[in-house]
C-alpha positions in Angstrom: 65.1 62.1 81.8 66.8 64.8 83.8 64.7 65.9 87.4 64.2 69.5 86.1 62.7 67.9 82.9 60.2 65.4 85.2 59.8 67.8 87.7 58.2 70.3 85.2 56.5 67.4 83.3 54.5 66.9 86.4 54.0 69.9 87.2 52.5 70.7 83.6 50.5 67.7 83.8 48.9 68.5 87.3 48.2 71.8 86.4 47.0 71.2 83.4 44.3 68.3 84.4 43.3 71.1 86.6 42.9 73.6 84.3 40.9 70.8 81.9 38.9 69.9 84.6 38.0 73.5 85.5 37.5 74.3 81.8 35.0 71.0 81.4 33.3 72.6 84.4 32.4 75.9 83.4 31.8 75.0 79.9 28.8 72.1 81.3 27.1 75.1 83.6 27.5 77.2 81.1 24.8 75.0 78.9 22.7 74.0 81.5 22.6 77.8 82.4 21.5 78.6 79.1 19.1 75.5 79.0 17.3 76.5 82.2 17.4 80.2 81.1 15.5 78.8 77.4 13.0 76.5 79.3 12.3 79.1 81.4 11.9 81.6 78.3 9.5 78.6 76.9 7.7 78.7 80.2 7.2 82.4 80.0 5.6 81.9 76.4 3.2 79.6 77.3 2.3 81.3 80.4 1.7 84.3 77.5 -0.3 82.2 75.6 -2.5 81.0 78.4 -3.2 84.3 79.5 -3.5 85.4 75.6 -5.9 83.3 74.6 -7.9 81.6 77.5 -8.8 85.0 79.1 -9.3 87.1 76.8 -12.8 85.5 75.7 -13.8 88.4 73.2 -11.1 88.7 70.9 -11.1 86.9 68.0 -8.7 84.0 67.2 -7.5 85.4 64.0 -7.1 88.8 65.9 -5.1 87.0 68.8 -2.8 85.2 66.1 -2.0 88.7 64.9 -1.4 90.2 68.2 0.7 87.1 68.9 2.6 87.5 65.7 2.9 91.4 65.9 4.0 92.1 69.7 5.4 88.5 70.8 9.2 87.6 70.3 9.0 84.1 68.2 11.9 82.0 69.2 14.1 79.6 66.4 11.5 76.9 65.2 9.1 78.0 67.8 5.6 75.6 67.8 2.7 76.5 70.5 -0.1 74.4 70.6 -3.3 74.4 73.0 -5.2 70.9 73.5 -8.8 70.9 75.2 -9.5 67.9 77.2 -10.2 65.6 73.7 -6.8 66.3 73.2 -7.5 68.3 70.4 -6.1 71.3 69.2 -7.9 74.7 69.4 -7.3 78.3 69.2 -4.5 77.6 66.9 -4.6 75.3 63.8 -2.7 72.0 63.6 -2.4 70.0 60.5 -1.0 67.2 62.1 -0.9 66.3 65.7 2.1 67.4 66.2 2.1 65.9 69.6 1.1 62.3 70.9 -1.8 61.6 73.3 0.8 59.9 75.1 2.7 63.6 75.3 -0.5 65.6 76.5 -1.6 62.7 79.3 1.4 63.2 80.5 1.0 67.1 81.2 -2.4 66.3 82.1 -1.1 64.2 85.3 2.0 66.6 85.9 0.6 69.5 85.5 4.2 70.8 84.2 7.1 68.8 82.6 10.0 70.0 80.5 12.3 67.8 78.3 14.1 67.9 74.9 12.8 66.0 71.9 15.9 65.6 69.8 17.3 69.3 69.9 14.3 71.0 70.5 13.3 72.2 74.1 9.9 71.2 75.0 7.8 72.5 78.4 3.9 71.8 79.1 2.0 73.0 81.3 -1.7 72.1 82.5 -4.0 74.9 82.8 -7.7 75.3 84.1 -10.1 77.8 83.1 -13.9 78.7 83.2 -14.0 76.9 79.0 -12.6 74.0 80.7 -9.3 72.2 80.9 -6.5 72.8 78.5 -2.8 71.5 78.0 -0.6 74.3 76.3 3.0 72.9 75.0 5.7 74.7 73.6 8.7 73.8 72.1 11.4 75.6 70.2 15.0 75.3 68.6 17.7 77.1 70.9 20.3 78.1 68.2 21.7 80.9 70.0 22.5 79.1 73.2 24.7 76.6 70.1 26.4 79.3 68.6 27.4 80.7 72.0 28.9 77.0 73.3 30.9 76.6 70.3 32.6 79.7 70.5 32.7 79.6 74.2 34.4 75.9 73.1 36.8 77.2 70.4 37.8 79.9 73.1 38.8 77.3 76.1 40.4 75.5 73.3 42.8 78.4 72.7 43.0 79.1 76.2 44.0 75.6 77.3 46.8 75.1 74.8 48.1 79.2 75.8 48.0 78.2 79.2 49.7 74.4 78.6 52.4 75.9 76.8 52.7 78.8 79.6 52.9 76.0 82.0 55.2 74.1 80.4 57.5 76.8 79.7 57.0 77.9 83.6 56.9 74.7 84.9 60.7 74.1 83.8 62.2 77.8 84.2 60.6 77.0 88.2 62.4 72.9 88.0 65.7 75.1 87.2 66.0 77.8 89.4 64.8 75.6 92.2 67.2 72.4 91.4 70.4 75.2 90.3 71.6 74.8 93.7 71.8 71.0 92.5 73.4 71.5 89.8 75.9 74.1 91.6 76.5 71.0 93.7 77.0 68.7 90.8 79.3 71.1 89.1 81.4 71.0 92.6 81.7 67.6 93.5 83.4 67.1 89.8 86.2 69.4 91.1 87.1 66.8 94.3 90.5 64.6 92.9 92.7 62.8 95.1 94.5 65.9 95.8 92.0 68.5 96.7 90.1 66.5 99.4 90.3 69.8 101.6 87.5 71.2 99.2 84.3 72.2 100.2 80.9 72.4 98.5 78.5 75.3 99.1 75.9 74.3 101.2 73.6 77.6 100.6 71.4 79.7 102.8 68.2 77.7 102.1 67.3 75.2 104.5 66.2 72.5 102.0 67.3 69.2 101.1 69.6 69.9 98.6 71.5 71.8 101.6 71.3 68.7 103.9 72.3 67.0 101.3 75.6 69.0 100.8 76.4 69.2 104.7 76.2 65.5 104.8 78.7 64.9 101.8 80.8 67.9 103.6 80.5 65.6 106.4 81.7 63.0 104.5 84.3 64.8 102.5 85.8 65.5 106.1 85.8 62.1 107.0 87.6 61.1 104.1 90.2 63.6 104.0 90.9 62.7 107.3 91.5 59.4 107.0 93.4 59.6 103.7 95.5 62.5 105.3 96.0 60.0 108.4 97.6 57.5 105.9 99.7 59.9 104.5 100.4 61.1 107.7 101.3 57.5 109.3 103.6 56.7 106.8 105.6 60.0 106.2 106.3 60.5 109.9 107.0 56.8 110.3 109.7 57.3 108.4 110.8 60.3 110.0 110.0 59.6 113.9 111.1 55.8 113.5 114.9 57.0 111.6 116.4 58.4 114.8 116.4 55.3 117.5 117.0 53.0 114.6 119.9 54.5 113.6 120.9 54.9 117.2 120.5 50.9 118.0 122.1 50.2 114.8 125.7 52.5 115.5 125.5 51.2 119.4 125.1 47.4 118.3 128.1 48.1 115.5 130.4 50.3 118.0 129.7 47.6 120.7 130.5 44.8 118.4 133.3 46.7 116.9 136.2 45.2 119.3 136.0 42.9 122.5 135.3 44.9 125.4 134.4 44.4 129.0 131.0 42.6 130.7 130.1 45.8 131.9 130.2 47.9 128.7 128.0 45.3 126.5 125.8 45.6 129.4 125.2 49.9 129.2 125.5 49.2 125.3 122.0 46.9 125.8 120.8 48.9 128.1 121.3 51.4 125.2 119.5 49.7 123.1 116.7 49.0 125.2 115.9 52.4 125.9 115.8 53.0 122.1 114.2 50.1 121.4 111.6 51.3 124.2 111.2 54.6 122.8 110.5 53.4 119.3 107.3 51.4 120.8 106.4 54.3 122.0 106.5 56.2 119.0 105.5 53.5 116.7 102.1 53.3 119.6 101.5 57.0 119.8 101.7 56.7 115.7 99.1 54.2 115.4 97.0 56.1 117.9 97.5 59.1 115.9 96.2 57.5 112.6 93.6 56.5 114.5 92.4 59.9 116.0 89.6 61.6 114.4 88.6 65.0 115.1 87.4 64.7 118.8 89.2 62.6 121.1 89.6 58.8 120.3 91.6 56.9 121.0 94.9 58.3 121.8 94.8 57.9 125.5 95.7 60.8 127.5 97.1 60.9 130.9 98.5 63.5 133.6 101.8 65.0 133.0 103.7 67.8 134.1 104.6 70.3 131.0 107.4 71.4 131.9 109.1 67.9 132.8 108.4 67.2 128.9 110.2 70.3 128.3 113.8 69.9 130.5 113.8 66.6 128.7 113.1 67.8 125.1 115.7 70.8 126.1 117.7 67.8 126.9 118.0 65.7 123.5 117.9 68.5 121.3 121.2 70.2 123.3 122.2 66.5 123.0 121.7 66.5 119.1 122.5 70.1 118.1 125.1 71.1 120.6 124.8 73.1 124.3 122.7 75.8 124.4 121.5 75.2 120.9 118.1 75.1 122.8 117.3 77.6 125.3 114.0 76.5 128.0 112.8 79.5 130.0 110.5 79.6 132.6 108.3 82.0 134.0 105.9 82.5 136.7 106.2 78.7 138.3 104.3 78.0 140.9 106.5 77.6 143.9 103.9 75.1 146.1 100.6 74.3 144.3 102.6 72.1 141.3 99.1 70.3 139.7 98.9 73.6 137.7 101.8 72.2 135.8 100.0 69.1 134.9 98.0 68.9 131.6 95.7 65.9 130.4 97.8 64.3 127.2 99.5 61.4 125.4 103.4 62.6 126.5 105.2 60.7 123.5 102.4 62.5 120.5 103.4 65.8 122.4 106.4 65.0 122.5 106.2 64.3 118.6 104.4 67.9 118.3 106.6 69.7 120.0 109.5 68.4 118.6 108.4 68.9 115.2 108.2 72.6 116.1 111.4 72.9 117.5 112.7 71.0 114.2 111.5 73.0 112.1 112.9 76.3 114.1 116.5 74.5 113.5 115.8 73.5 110.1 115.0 77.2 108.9 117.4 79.1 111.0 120.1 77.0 110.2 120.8 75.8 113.3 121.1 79.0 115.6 119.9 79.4 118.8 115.8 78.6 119.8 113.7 79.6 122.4 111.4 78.2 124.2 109.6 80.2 127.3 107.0 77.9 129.3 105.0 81.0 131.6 101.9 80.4 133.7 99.0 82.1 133.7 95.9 82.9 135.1 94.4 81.0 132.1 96.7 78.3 132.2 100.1 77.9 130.4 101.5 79.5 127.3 104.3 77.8 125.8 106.0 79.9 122.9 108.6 78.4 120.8 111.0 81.3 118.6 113.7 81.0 116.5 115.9 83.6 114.4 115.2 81.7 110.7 114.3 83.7 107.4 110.6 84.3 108.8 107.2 83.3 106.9 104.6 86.1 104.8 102.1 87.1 106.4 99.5 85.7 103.6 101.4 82.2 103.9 100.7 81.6 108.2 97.1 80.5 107.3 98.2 78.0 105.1 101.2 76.3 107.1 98.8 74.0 109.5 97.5 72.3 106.5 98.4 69.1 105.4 101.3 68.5 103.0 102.3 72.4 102.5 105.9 73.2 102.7 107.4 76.6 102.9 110.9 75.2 101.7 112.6 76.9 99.2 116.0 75.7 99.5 117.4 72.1 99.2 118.5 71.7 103.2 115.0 73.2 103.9 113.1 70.1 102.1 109.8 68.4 104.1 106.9 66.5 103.1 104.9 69.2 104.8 103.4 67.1 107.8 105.2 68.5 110.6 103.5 71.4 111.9 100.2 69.3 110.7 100.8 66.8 112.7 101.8 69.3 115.5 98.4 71.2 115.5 96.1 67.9 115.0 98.1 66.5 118.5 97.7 70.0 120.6 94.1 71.0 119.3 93.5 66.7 119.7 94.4 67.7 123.6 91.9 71.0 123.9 95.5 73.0 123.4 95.5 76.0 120.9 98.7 76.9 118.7 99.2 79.8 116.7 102.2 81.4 115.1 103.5 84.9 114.3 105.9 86.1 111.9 107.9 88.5 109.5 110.5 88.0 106.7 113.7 88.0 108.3 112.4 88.2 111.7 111.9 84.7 112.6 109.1 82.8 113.5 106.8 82.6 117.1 104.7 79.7 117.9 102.5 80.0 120.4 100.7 77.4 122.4 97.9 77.2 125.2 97.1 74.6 127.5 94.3 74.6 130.1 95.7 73.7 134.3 94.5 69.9 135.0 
């Protein structure tokens, strides 16, 4: 059974025992109401017939019978009898003792008692006067006060099944609108595949637990796309970062084993080697301690280094790879003596990585023509903005490009896997840095990025 469908289930069958027990309530006081109000209608009557016929000494019976019958009110199945102290009747004739001697002691020692005898109501009373001591009882039949509890019983009857089908119907129309946010939620997390992880369910306005509840899957959603995208991530750059010093140690080893050659020249052929062979530790370490980072820092270690250092030497490698000048390093507002504004807190070789997927891509687009890259100091700290002169990117498309596994490319030479500028942001937000980038069709591309002075 579905939550709505128990939820208004209970709810029905709270409110309902309720309303029953309310129902069962009123409908017992209303009959000892109308009980007490006939005993004391009985009491009044043989209070009447006290008066009637004990003081008033000289009127005749047969004249008080008639006044009795004329001007008195006789109730359904109404008997009156007076008893002297033989416990016989008087003033009015009785056939057949229609009481016991039992019945009239009773009274008698009292003085007043009311019960029922089968459905008749009964009351006695024990009354002196100067012709002696008499016991008047009075009974009668209250039909009325029937008729009335039926229909007062037909009419809870029609009121409690009205009401339990109201309920009902209201009890699951509430079970509904309060669980639709649930099933909003249900409706969403169906949507999540392998490939969407970056979606989101609503949490809502309402501060419930169906909202904590969808915070904490966001949570986990978040968790999980990180870690999947950190897979992803580990393996496509592998692949890219660890392609370059391989293929470098593999043509040294070949050109070095080509043809004999001198002591000296196997020697700066190892020492080639070893310094790729160093550098790919370092980018297979920084890798691993990528995949490892979560959204605050982790456990990519982070240590002092001066900005534009890393700079000189990426301006260095890419001239290196893409010809002199291809990369052109600007620098403005140095400061001349106090240098530790030039240091920032960071893991050099994941910058390294960051930056030099920027500066990639700024070839890859432009088709190899000039970038620049302007380090300036600040007040606030340092801006470094990388350019280039390549086809540009929409407007509508800049949100999109620091998201994992989206590639402007459009051409064959311009083919990624849509990590690069992912990974790029992840390392500089991962260091408190802040990167944006502007841009027009045909007017190249800006990044711009914000460190804070150690």
């Amino acid at each position: 059974m579905k939550i709505k469908d128990r939820l208004a289930l209970y709810f029905t069958l709270i409110s309902t025992l309720t309303l029953l027990c309310v129902l069962m309530v009123v409908y017992f006081s209303f009959g000892k109401v109308m009980e007490t109000e006939f005993f004391e209608r009985l009491t009044d009557r043989t209070m009447v017939t006290a008066k009637l016929y004990l003081k008033a000494d000289e009127i005749s019976s047969d004249a008080l019978n008639k006044v009795r019958e004329q001007y008195l009110e006789k109730l359904d199945g109404e008997v009156i009898r007076i008893y002297n102290e033989r416990n016989n009747p008087t003033f009015i004739g009785d056939d057949q003792q229609f009481w016991t001697n039992e019945t009239i002691d009773l009274v008698r020692q009292q003085g007043k008692v009311r019960f029922k005898d089968g459905n008749r109501q009964v009351v006695g009373i024990f009354y002196k006067d100067n012709q002696g001591d008499f016991v008047i009882i009075a009974s009668a039949i209250d039909h009325a006060t029937e008729v009335r509890v039926q229909q007062l019983l037909k009419v809870m009857i029609i009121v409690f099944i009205v009401i339990f089908l109201g309920l009902l119907i209201c009890g699951r129309w509430i079970a509904t609108r309060i669980l639709a946010p649930l099933n909003v939620f249900i409706e969403q997390v169906k949507l999540i595949k392998s490939n969407n992880l970056h979606f989101r369910v609503e949490e809502g306005k309402n501060k419930d637990e169906i909202t904590l509840l969808a915070q904490n899957f966001n949570n986990l959603m978040e968790h999980l796309e990180h870690s999947f995208i950190l897979q992803k991530t580990f393996v496509a750059n592998a692949s890219h970062e660890l392609r370059t010093p391989v293929t470098r140690m593999i043509i040294g080893t070949e050109i070095a084993l080509s043809k004999e050659r001198e002591k000296e020249d196997y020697a700066a052929a190892l020492h080639s080697v070893l310094e790729d062979a160093e550098k790919l530790e370092n980018i297979i370490t920084a890798l691993l301690n990528l995949a490892q980072a979560d959204l605050e820092y982790s456990s990519s270690k982070a240590i002092d280094i001066r900005l534009d250092e890393l700079i000189w030497q990426l301006q260095s490698e890419w001239n290196y790879k893409k010809g002199a000048g291809k990369l052109n390093v600007e620098m403005i507002n140095l400061p001349l003596e106090d240098e530790s504004s030039l240091i920032i807190r960071a893991n050099p070789t994941l910058l390294q990585i960051a930056l030099d997927n920027i500066i990639g891509n700024a070839f890859k687009f432009s088709d190899n023509q000039q970038v620049n890259c302007v380090m300036e100091m600040t007040p606030a700290g340092i801006i470094l903005t990388i350019s280039d002169q390549g086809v540009g990117i929409a407007a509508d498309k800049l949100e999109e490009i620091f998201k994992p596994f989206y590639s402007l490319s459009g051409k064959a030479e311009h083919a990624g896997n849509g990590m690069g500028l992912y990974m790029a942001h992840k390392i500089i937000t991962l260091f408190g840095g802040k990167i944006s980038a502007e841009s027009s069709i045909g007017g190249g591309t800006t990044f711009k990025m914000a460190f804070c002075s150690f």
